[in-house]
PDB file of N, CA, C and O in Angstrom, chain B, residues numbered from 101:
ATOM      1  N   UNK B 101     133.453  95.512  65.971  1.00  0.00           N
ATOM      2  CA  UNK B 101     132.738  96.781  66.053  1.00  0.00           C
ATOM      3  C   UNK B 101     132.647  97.400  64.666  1.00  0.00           C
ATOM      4  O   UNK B 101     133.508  97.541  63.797  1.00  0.00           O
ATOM      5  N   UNK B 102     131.137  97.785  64.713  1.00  0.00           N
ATOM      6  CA  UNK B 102     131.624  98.922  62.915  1.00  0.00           C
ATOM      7  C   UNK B 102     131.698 100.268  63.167  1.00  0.00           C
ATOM      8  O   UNK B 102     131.343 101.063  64.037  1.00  0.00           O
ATOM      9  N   UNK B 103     132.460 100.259  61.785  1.00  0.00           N
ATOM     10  CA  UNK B 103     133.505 101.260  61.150  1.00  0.00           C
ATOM     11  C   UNK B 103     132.683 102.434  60.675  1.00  0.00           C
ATOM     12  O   UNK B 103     133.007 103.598  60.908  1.00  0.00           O
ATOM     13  N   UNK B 104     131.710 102.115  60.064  1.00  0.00           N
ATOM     14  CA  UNK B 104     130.767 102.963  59.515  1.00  0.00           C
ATOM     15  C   UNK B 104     129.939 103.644  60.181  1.00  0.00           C
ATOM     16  O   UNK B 104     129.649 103.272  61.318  1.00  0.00           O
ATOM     17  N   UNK B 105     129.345 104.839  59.607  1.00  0.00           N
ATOM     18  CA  UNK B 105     128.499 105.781  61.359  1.00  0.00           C
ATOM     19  C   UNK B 105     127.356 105.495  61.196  1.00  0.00           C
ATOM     20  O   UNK B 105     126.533 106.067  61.912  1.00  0.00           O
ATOM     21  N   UNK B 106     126.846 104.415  60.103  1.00  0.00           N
ATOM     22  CA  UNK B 106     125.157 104.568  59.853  1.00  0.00           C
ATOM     23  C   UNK B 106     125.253 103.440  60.725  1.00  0.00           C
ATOM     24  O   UNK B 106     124.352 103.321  61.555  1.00  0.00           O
ATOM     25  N   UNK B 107     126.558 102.222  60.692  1.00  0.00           N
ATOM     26  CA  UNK B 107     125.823 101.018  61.357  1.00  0.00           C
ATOM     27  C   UNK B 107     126.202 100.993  62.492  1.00  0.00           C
ATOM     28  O   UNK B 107     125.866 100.020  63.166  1.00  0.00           O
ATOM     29  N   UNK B 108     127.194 102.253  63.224  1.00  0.00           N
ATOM     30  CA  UNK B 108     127.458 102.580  64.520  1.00  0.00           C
ATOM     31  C   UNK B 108     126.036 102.765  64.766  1.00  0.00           C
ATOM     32  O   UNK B 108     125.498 102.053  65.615  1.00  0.00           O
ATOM     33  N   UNK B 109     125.116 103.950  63.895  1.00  0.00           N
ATOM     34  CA  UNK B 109     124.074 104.527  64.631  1.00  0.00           C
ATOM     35  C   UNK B 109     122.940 103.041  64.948  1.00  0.00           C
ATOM     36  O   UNK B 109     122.338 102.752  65.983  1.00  0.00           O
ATOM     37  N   UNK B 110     122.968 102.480  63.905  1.00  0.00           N
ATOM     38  CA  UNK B 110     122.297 101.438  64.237  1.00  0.00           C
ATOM     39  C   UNK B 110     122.447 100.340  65.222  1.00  0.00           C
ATOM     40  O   UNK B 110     121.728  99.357  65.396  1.00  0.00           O
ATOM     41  N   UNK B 111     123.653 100.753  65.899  1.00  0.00           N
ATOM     42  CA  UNK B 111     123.995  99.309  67.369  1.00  0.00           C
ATOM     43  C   UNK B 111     123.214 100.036  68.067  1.00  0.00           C
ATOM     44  O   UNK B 111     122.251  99.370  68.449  1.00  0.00           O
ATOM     45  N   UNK B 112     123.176 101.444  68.519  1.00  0.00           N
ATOM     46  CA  UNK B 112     122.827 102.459  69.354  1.00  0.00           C
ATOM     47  C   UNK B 112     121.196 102.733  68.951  1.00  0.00           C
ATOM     48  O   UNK B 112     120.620 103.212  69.928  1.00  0.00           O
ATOM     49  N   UNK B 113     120.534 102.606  68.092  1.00  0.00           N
ATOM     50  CA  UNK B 113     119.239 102.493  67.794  1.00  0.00           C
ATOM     51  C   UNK B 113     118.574 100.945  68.056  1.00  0.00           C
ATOM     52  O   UNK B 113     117.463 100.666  68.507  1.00  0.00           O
ATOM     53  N   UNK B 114     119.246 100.391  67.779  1.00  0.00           N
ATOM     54  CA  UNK B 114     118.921  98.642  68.046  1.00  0.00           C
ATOM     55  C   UNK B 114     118.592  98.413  69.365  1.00  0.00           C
ATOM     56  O   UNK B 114     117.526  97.980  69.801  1.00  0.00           O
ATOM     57  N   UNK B 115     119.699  98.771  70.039  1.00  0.00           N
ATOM     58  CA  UNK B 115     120.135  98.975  71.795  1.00  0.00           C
ATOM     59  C   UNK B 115     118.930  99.547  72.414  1.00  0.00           C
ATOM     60  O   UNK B 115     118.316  98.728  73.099  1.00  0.00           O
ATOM     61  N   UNK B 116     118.372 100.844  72.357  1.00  0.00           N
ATOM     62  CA  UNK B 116     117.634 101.529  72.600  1.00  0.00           C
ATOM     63  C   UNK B 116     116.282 100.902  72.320  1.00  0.00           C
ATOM     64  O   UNK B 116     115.569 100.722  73.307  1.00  0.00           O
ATOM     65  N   UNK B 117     115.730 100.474  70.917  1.00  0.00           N
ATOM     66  CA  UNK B 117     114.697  99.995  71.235  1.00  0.00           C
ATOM     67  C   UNK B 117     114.702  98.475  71.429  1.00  0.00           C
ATOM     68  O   UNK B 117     113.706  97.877  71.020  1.00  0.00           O
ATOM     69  N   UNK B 118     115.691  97.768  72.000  1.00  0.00           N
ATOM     70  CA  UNK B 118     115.554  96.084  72.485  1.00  0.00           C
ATOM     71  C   UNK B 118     115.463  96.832  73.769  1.00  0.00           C
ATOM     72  O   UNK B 118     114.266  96.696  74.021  1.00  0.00           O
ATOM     73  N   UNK B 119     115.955  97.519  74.717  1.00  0.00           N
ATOM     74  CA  UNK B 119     115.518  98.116  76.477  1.00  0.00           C
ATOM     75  C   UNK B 119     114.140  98.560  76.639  1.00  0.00           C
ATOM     76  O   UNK B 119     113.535  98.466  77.707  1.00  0.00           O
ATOM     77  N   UNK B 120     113.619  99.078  75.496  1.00  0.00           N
ATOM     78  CA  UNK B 120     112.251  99.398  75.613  1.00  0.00           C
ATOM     79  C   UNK B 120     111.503  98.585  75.281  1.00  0.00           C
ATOM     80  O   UNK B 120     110.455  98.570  75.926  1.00  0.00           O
ATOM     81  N   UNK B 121     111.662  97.488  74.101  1.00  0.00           N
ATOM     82  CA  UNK B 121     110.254  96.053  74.028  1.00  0.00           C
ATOM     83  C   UNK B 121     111.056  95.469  75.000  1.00  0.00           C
ATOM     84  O   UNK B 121     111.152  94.780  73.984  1.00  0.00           O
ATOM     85  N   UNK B 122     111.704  95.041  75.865  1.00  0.00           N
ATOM     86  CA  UNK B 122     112.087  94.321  77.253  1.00  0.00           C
ATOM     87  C   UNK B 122     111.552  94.932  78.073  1.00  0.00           C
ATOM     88  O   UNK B 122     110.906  94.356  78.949  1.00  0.00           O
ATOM     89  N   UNK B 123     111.661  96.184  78.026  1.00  0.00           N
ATOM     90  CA  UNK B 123     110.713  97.057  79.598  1.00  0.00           C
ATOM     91  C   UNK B 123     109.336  96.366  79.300  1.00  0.00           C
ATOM     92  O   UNK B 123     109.021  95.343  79.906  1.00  0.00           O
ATOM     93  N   UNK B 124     108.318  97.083  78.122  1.00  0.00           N
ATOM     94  CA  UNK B 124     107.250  96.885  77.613  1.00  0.00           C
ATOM     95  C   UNK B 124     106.893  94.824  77.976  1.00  0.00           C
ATOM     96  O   UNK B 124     106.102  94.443  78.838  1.00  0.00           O
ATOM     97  N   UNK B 125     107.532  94.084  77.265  1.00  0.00           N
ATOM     98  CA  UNK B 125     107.385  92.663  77.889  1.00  0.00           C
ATOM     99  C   UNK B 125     107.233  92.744  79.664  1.00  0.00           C
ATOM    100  O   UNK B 125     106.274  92.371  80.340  1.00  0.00           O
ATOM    101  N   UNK B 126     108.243  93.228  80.025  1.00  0.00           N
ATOM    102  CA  UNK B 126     107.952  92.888  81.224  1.00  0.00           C
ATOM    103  C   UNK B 126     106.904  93.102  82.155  1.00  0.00           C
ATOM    104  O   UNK B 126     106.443  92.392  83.050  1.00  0.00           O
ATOM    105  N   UNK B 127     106.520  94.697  81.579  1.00  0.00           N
ATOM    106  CA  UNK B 127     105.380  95.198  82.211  1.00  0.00           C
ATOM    107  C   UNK B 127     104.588  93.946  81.540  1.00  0.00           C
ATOM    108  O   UNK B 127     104.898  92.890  82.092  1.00  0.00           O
ATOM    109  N   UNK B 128     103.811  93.823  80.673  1.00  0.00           N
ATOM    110  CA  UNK B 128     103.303  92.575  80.174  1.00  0.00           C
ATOM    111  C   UNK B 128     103.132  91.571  80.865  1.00  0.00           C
ATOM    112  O   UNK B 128     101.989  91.125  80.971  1.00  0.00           O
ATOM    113  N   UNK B 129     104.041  91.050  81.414  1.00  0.00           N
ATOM    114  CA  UNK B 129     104.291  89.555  82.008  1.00  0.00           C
ATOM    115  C   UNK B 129     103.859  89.726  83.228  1.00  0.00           C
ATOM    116  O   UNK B 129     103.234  88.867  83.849  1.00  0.00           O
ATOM    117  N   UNK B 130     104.311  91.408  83.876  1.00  0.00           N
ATOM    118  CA  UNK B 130     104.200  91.070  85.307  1.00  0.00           C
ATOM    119  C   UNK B 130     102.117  91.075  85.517  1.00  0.00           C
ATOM    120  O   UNK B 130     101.441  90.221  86.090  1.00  0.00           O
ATOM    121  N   UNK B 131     101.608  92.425  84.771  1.00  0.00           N
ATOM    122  CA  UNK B 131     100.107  92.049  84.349  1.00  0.00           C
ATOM    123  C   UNK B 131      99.615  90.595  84.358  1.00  0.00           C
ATOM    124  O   UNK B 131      99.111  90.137  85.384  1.00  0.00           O
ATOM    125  N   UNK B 132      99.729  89.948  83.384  1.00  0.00           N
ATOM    126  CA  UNK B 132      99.240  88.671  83.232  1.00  0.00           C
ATOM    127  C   UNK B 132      99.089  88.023  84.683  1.00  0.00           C
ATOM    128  O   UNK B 132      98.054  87.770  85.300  1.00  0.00           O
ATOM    129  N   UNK B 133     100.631  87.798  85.106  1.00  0.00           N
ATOM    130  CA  UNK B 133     100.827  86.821  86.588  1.00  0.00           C
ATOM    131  C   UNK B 133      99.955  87.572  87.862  1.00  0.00           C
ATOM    132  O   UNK B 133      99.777  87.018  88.947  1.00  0.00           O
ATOM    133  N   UNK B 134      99.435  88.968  87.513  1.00  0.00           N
ATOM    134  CA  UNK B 134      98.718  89.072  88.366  1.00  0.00           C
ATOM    135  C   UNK B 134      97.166  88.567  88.798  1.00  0.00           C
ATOM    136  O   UNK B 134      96.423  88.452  89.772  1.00  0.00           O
ATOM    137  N   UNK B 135      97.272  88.243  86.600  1.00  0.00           N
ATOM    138  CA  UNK B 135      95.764  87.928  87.183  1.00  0.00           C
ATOM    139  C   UNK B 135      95.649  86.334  87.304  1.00  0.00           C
ATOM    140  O   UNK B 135      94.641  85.681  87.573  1.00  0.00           O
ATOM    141  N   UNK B 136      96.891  85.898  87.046  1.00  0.00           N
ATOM    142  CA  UNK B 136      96.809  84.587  87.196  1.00  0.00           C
ATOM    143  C   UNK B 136      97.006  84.051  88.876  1.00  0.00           C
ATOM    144  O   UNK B 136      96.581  83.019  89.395  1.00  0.00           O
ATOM    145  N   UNK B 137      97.624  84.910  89.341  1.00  0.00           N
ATOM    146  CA  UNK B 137      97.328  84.645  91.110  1.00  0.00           C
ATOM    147  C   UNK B 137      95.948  84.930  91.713  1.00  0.00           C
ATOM    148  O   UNK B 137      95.462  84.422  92.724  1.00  0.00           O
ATOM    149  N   UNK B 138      95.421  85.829  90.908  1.00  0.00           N
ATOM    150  CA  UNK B 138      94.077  86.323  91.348  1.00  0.00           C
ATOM    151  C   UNK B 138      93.312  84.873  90.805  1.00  0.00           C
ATOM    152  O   UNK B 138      92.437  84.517  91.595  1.00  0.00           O
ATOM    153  N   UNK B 139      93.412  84.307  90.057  1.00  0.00           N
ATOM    154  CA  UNK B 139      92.749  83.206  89.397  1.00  0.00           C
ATOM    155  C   UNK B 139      92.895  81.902  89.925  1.00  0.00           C
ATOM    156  O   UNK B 139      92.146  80.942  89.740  1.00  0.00           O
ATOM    157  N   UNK B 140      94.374  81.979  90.889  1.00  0.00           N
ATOM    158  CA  UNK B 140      94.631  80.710  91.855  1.00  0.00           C
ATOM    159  C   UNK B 140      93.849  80.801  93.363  1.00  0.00           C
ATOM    160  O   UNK B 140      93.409  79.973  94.161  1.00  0.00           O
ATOM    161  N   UNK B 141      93.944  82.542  93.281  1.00  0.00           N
ATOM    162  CA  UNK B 141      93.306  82.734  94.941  1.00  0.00           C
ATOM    163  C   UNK B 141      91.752  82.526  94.903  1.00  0.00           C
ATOM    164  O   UNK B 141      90.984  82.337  95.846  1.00  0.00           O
ATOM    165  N   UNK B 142      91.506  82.607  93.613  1.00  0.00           N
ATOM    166  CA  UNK B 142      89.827  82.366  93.047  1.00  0.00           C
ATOM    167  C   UNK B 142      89.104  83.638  93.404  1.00  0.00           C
ATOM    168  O   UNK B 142      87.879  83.642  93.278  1.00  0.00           O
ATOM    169  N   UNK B 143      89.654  84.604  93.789  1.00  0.00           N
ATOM    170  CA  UNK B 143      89.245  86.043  93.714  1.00  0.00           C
ATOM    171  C   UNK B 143      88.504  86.440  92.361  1.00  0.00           C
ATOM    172  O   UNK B 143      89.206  86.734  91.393  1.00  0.00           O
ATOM    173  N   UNK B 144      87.446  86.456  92.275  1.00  0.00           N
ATOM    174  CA  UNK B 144      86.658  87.060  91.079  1.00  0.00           C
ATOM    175  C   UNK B 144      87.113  88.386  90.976  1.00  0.00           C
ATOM    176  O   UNK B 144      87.882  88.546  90.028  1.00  0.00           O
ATOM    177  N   UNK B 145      86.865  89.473  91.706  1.00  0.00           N
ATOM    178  CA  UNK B 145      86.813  90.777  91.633  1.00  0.00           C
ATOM    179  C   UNK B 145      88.375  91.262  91.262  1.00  0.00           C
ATOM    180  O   UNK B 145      88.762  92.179  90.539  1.00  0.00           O
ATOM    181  N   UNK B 146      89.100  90.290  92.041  1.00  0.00           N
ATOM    182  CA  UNK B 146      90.154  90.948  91.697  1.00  0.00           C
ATOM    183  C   UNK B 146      90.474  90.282  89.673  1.00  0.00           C
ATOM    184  O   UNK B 146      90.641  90.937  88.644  1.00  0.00           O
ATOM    185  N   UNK B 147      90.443  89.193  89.850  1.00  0.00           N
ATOM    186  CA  UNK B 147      91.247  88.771  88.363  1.00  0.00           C
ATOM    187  C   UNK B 147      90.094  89.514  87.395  1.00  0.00           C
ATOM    188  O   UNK B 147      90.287  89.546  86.180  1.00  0.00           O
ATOM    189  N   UNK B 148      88.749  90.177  88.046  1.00  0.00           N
ATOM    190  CA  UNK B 148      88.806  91.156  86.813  1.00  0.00           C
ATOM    191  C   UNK B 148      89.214  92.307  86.598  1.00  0.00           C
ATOM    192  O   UNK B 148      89.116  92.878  85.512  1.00  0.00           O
ATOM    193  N   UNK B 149      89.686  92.743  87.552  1.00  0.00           N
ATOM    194  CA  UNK B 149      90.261  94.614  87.656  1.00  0.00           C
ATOM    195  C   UNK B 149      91.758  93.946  86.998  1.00  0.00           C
ATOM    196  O   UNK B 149      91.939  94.530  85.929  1.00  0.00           O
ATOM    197  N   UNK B 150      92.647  93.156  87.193  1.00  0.00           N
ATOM    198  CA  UNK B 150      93.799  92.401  86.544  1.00  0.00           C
ATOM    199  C   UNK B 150      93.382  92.284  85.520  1.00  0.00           C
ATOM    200  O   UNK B 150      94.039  93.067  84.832  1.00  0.00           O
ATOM    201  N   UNK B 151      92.359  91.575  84.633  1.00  0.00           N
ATOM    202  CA  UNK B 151      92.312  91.168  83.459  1.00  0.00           C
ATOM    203  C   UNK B 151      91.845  92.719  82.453  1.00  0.00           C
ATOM    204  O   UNK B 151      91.990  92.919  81.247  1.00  0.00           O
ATOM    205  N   UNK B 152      91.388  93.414  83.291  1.00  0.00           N
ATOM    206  CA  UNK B 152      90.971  94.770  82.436  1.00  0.00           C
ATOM    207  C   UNK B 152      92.373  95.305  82.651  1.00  0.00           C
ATOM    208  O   UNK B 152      92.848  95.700  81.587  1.00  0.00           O
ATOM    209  N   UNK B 153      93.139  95.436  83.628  1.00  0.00           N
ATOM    210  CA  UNK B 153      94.965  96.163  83.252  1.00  0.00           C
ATOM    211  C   UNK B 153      95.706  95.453  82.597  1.00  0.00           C
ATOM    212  O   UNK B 153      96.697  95.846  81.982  1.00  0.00           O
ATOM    213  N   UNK B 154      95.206  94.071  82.676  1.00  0.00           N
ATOM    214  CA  UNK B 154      96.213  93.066  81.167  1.00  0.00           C
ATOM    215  C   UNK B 154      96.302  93.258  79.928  1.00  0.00           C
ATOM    216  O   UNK B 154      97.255  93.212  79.150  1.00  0.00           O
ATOM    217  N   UNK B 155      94.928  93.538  79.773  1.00  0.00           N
ATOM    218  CA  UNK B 155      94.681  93.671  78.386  1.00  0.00           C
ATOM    219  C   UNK B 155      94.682  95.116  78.054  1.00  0.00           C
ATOM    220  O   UNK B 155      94.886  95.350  76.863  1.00  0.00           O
ATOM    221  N   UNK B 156      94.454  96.410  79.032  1.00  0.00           N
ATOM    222  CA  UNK B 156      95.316  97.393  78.444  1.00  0.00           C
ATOM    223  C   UNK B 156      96.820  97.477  77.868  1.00  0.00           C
ATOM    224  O   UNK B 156      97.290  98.060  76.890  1.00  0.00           O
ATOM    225  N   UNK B 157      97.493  96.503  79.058  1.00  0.00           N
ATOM    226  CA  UNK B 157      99.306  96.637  78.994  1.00  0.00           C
ATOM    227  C   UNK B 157      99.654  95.498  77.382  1.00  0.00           C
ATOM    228  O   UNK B 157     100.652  95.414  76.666  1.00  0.00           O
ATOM    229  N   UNK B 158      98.518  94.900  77.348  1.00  0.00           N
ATOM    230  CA  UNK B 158      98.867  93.878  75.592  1.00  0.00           C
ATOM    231  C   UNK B 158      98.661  94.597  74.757  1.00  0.00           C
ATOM    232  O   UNK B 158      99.523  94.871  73.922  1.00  0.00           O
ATOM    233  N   UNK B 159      97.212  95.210  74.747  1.00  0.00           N
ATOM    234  CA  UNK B 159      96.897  96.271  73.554  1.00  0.00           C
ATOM    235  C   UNK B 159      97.683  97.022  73.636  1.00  0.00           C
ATOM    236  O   UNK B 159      98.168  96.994  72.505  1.00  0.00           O
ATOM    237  N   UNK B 160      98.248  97.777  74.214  1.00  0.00           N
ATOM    238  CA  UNK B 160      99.370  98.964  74.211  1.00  0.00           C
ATOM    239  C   UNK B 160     101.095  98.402  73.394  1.00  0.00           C
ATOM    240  O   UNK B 160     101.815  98.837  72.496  1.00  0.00           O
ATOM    241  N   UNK B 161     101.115  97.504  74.126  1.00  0.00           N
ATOM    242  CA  UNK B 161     102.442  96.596  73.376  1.00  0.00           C
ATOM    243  C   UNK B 161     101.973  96.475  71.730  1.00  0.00           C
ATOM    244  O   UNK B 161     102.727  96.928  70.869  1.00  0.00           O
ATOM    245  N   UNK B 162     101.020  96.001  71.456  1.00  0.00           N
ATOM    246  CA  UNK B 162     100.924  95.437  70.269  1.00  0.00           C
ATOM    247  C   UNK B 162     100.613  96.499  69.468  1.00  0.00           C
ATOM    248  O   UNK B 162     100.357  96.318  68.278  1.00  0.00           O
ATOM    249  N   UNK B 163     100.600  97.823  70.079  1.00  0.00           N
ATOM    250  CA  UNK B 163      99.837  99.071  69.006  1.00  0.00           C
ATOM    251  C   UNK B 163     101.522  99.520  69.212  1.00  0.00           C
ATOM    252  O   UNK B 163     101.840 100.269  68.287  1.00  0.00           O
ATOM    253  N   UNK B 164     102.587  99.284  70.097  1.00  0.00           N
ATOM    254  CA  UNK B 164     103.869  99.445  70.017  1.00  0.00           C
ATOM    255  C   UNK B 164     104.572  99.102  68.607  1.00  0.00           C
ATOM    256  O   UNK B 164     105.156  99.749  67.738  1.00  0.00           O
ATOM    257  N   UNK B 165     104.215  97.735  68.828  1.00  0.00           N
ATOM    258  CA  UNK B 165     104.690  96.767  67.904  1.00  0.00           C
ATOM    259  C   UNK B 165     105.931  95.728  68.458  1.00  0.00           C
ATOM    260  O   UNK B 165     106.852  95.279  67.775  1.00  0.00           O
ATOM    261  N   UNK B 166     105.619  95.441  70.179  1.00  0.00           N
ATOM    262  CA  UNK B 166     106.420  95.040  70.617  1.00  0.00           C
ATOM    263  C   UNK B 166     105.894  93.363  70.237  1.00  0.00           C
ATOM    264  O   UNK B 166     106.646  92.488  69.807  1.00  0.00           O
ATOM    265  N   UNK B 167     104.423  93.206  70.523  1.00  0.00           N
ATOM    266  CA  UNK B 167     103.806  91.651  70.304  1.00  0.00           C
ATOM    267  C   UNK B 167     103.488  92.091  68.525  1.00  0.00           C
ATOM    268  O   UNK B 167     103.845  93.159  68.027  1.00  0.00           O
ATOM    269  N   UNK B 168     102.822  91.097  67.860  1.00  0.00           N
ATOM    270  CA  UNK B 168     102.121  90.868  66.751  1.00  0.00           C
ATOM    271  C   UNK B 168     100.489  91.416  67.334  1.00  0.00           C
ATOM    272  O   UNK B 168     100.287  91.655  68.524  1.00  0.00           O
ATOM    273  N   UNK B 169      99.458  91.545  66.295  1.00  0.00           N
ATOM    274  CA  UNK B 169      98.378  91.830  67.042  1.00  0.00           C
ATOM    275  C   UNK B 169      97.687  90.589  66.939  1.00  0.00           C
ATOM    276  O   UNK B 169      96.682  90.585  67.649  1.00  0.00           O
ATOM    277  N   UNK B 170      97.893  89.406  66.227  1.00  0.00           N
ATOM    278  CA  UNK B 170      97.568  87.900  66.670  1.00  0.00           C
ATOM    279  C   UNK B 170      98.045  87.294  68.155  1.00  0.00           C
ATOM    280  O   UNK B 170      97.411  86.539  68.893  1.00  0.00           O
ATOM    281  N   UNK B 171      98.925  87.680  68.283  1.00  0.00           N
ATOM    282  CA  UNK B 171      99.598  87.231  69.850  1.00  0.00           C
ATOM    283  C   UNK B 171      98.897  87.974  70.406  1.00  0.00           C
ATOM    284  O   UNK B 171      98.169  87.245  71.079  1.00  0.00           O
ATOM    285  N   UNK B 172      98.682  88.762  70.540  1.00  0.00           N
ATOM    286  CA  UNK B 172      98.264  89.904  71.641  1.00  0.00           C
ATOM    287  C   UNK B 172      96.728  89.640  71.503  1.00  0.00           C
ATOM    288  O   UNK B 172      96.348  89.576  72.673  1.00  0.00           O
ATOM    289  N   UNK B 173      95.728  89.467  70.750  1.00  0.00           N
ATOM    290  CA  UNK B 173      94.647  88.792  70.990  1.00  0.00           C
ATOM    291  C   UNK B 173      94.643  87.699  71.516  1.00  0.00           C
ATOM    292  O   UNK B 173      93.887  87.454  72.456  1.00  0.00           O
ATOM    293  N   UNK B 174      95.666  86.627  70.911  1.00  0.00           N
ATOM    294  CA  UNK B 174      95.335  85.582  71.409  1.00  0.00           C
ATOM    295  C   UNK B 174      96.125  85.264  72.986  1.00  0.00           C
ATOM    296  O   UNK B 174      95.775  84.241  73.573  1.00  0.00           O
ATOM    297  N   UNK B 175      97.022  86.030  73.534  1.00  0.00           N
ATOM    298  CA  UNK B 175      97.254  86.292  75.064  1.00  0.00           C
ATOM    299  C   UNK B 175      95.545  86.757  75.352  1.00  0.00           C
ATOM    300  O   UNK B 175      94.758  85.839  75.584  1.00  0.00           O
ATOM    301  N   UNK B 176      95.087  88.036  75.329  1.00  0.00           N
ATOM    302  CA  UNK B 176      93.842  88.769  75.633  1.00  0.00           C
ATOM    303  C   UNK B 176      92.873  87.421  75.979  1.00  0.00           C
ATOM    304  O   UNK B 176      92.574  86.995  77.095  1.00  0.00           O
ATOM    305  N   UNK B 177      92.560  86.995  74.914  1.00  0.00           N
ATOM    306  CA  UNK B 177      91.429  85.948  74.770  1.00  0.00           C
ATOM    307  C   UNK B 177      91.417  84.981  75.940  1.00  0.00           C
ATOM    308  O   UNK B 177      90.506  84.928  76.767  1.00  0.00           O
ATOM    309  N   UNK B 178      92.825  83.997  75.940  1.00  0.00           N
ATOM    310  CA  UNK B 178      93.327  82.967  77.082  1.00  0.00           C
ATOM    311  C   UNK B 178      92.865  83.325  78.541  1.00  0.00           C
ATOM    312  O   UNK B 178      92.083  82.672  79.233  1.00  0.00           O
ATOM    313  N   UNK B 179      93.664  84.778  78.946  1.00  0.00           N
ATOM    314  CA  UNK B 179      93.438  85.763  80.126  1.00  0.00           C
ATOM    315  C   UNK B 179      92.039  85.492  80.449  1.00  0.00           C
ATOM    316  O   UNK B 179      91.703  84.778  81.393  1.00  0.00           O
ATOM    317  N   UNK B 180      91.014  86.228  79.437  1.00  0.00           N
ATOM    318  CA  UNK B 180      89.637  86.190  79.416  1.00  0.00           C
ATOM    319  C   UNK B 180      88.880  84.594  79.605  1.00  0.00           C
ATOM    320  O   UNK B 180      88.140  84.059  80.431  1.00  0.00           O
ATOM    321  N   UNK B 181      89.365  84.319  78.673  1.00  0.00           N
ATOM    322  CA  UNK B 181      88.943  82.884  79.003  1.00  0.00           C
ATOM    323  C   UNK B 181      89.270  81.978  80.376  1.00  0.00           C
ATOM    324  O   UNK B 181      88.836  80.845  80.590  1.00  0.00           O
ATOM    325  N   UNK B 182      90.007  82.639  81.114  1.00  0.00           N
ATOM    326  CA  UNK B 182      90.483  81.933  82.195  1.00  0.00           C
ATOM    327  C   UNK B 182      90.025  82.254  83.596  1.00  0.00           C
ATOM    328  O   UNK B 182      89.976  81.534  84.593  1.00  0.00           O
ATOM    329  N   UNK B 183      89.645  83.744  83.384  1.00  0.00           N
ATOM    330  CA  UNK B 183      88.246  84.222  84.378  1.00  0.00           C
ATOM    331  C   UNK B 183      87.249  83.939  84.039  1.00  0.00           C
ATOM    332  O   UNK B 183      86.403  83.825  84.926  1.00  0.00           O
ATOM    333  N   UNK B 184      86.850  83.695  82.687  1.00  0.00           N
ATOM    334  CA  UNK B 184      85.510  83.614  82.717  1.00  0.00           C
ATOM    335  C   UNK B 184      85.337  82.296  83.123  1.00  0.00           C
ATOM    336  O   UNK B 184      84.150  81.979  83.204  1.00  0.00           O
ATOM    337  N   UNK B 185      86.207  81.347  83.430  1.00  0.00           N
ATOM    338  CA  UNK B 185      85.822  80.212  83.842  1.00  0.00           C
ATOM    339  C   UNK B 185      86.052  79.274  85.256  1.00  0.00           C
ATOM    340  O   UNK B 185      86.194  78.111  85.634  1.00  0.00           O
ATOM    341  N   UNK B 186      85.974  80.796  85.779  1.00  0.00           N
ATOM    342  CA  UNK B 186      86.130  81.331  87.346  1.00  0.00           C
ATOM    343  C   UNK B 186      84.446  80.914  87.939  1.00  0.00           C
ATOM    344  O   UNK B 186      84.194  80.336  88.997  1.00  0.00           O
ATOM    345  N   UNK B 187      83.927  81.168  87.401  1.00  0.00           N
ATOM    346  CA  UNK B 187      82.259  81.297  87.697  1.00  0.00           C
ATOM    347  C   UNK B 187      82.155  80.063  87.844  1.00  0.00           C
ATOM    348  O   UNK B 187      81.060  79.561  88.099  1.00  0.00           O
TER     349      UNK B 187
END
C-alpha cells in the first residue's frame, strides 16, 4: 500500500475511473449484441433502431476516452456494415 497521499489519491482516482470505462464498455457491448441478435433474427427494422443506439453508446465512449476514436469507428463501420448487408 502507499505511504504517500498523492499516490493514495491516485489508487482512489484510478479505482473510480476503471468502474466507470467498465460501466461505459459494458453499456457498449451490451448495444452491439443487440444488434447482432437483431442481425441473426434478420429483423431489418430492428438492427437499425440497434445500430443507430450502438453507435450513439461508441461515439459517446470514445468522446469519453474510454475507446480510441479509430476503434470506435472502426466498431461503428463493422455494425454498419453488417446491416447493410442484411438487404
Amino acid at each position: 500500500m502507499a505511504n504517500i497521499k498523492s499516490a493514495k489519491k491516485r489508487i482512489l482516482v484510478n479505482r473510480t475511473k476503471a468502474a466507470r470505462n467498465k460501466s461505459i464498455k459494458s453499456g457498449v457491448k451490451t448495444a452491439v449484441k443487440k444488434v447482432r441478435v437483431a442481425i441473426e433474427a434478420n429483423d431489418k427494422p430492428a438492427a437499425d433502431a440497434a445500430l443507430l443506439a450502438a453507435t450513439s453508446a461508441i461515439d459517446k465512449a470514445a468522446k469519453r476516452g474510454v475507446y480510441h476514436k479509430n476503434t470506435a469507428s472502426r466498431k461503428v463501420s463493422r455494425l454498419a456494415q453488417a446491416v447493410n448487408q442484411m438487404a
